[in-house]
C-alpha positions in Angstrom: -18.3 -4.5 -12.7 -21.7 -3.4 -13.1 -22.5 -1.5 -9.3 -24.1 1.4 -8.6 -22.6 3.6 -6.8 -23.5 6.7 -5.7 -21.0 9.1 -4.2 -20.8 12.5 -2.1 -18.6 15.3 -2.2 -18.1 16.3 1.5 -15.7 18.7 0.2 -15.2 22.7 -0.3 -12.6 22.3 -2.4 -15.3 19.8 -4.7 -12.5 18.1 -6.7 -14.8 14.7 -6.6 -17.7 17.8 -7.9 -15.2 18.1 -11.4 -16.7 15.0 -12.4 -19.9 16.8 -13.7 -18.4 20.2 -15.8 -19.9 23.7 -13.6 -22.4 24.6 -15.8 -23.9 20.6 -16.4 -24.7 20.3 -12.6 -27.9 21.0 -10.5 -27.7 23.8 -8.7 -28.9 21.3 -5.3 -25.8 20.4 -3.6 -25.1 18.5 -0.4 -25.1 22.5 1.4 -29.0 22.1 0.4 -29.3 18.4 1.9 -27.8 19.6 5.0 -29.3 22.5 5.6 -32.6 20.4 5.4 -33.5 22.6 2.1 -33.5 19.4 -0.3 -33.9 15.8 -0.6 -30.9 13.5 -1.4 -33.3 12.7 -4.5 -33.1 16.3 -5.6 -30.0 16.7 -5.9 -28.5 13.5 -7.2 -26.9 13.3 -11.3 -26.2 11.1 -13.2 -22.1 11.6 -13.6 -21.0 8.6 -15.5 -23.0 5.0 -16.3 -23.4 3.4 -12.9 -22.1 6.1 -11.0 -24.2 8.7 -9.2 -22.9 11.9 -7.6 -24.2 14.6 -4.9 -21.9 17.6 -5.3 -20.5 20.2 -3.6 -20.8 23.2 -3.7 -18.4 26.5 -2.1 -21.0 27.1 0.8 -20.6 23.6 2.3 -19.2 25.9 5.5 -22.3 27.1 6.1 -23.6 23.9 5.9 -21.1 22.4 8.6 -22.3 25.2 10.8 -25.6 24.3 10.7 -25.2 21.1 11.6 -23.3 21.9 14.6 -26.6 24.6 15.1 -28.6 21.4 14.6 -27.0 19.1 17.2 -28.1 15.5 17.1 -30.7 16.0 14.1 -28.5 17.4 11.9 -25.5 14.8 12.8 -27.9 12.1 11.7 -29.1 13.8 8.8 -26.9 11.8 6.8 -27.6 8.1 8.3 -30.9 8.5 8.3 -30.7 9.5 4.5 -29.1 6.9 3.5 -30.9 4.6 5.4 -33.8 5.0 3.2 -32.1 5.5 0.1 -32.1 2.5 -2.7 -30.9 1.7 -6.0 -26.8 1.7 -5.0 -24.8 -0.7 -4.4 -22.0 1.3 -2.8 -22.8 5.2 -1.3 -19.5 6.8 -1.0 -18.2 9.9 0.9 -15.3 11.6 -0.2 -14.6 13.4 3.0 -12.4 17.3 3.2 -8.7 16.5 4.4 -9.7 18.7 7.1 -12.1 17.3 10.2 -15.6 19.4 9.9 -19.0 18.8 11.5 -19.7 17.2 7.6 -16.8 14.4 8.7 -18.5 13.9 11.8 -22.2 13.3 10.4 -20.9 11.2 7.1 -19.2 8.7 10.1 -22.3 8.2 11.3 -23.3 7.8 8.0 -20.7 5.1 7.1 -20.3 1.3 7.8 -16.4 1.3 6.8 -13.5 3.4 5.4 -10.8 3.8 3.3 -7.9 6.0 4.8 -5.3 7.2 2.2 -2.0 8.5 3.2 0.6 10.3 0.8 4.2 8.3 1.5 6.2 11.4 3.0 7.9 11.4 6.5 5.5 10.9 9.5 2.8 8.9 7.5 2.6 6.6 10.2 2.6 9.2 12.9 0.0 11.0 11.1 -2.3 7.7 10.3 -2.6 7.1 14.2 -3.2 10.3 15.1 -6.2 9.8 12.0 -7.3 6.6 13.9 -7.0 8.1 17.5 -9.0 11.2 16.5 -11.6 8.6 14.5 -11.9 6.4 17.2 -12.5 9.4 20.2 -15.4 10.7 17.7 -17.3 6.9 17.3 -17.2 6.5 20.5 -18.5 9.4 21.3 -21.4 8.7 18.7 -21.5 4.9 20.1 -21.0 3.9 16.1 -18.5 1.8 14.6 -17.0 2.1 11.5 -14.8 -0.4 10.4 -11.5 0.4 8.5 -11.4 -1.6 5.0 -8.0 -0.4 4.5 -5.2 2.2 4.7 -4.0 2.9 1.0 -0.5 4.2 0.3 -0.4 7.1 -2.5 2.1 8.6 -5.0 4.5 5.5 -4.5 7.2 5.7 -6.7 9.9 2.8 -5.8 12.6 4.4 -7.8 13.2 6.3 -4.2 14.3 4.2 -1.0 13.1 6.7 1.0 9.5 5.5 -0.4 9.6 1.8 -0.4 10.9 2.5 3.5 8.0 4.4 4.3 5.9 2.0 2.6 7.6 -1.0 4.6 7.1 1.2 7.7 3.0 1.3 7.2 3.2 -2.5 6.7 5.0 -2.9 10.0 2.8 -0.6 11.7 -0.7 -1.7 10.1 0.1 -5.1 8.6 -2.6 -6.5 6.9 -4.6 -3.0 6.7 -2.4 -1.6 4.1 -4.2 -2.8 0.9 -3.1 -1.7 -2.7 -1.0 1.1 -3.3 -0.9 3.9 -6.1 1.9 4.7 -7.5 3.0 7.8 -8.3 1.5 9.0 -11.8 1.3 12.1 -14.4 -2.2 10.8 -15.3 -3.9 11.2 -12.6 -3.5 15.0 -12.6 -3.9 15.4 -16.2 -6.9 13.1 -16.1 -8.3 15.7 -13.1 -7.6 18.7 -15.3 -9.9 18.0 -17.8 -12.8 16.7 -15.2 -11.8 12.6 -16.5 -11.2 9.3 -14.8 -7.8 7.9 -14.9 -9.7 5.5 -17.3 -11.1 7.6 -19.5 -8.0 9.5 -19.6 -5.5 6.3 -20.4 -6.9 2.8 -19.4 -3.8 1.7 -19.5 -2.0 3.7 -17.1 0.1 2.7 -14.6 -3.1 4.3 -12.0 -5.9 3.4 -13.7 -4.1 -0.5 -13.3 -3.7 0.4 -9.2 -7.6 1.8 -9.0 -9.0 -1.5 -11.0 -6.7 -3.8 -8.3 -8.0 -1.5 -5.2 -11.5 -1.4 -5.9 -11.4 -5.5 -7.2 -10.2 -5.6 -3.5 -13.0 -3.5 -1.8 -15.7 -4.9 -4.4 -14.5 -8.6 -2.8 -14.4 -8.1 1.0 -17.9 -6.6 0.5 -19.3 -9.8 -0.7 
């Protein structure tokens, strides 16, 4: 498609990190950035052509806690950032499953989001508790973020029990739940050796669902 995207690992666990091998990345992560030790400039890398990446690194804790040390500067360390960052189309933050100080200051950060949810009993209990918890936060940093879309993962219709919880998100969020992902080998295999599901087979069944989900973000951000 031809955007530039840059996007931020906002997670210990750095899975989003594995795009760049170990021992190819700057040692400046998005702990540095946050800890007001580094510039979003230093630590950016190239990762593929047209996509940028910031990673992560195992001390992003110490980094949450310093933001909470930081109060309001070190919420908007992020928003004002990227504020006064250029040359991307798209800046993306691929947030921790787990609500941190980080969560709270890439928010601030963001204009919209993407909420994934694995199909599995109590998705849609678990998505409004997501929204409730989401919403209590904005308001609380009088920002809005609006939600592009809630995307159903590791959908495999060969299973009722999936294609009801899929029909139970669509009753629930209606026209919020955009493209799904179906359930797929290479996704896993592609993460094991640090690929994309494209690099890894282009014509898998999940690099066909990312190519429809992102035709559908690329399209309501026109």
């Amino acid at each position: 498609m031809g955007h530039k995207v840059l996007l931020i690992d906002c997670d210990i666990q750095a899975n989003a990190s594995n795009l760049i091998p170990q021992k190819d990345r700057k040692p400046t992560t998005l702990t540095h950035i946050l800890k007001g030790e580094a510039t979003f400039e230093d630590a950016i890398q190239i990762a593929r052509e047209n996509l940028s990446l910031i990673a992560a690194d195992s001390n992003l804790d110490k980094a949450a806690n310093h933001i909470v040390i930081s109060g309001i500067k070190g919420y908007k360390l992020l928003r004002n950032a990227t504020k006064n960052l250029t040359g991307f189309d798209f800046v993306i933050f691929d947030h921790s499953p787990f609500y941190t100080a980080i969560s709270e200051s890439a928010l601030w950060a963001s204009d919209e989001m993407i909420i994934p949810t694995v199909l599995e009993p109590f998705s849609v209990e678990g998505i409004l508790k997501t929204i409730a918890k989401l919403s209590e936060t904005l308001s609380e940093l009088e920002h809005e973020v609006n939600i592009t879309g809630i995307v159903p993962t590791k959908v495999d219709k060969r299973f009722s029990m999936s294609d009801s919880y899929y029909k139970s998100l669509i009753e629930t969020f209606k026209e919020r739940v955009i493209h799904p992902i179906r359930t797929d080998e290479t996704i896993k295999k592609a993460q094991s050796l640090g690929q994309t599901v494209f690099e890894y087979d282009k014509s898998s069944k999940a690099a066909e669902d990312f190519s429809r989900l992102t035709n559908i973000i690329v399209a309501g951000a026109k």
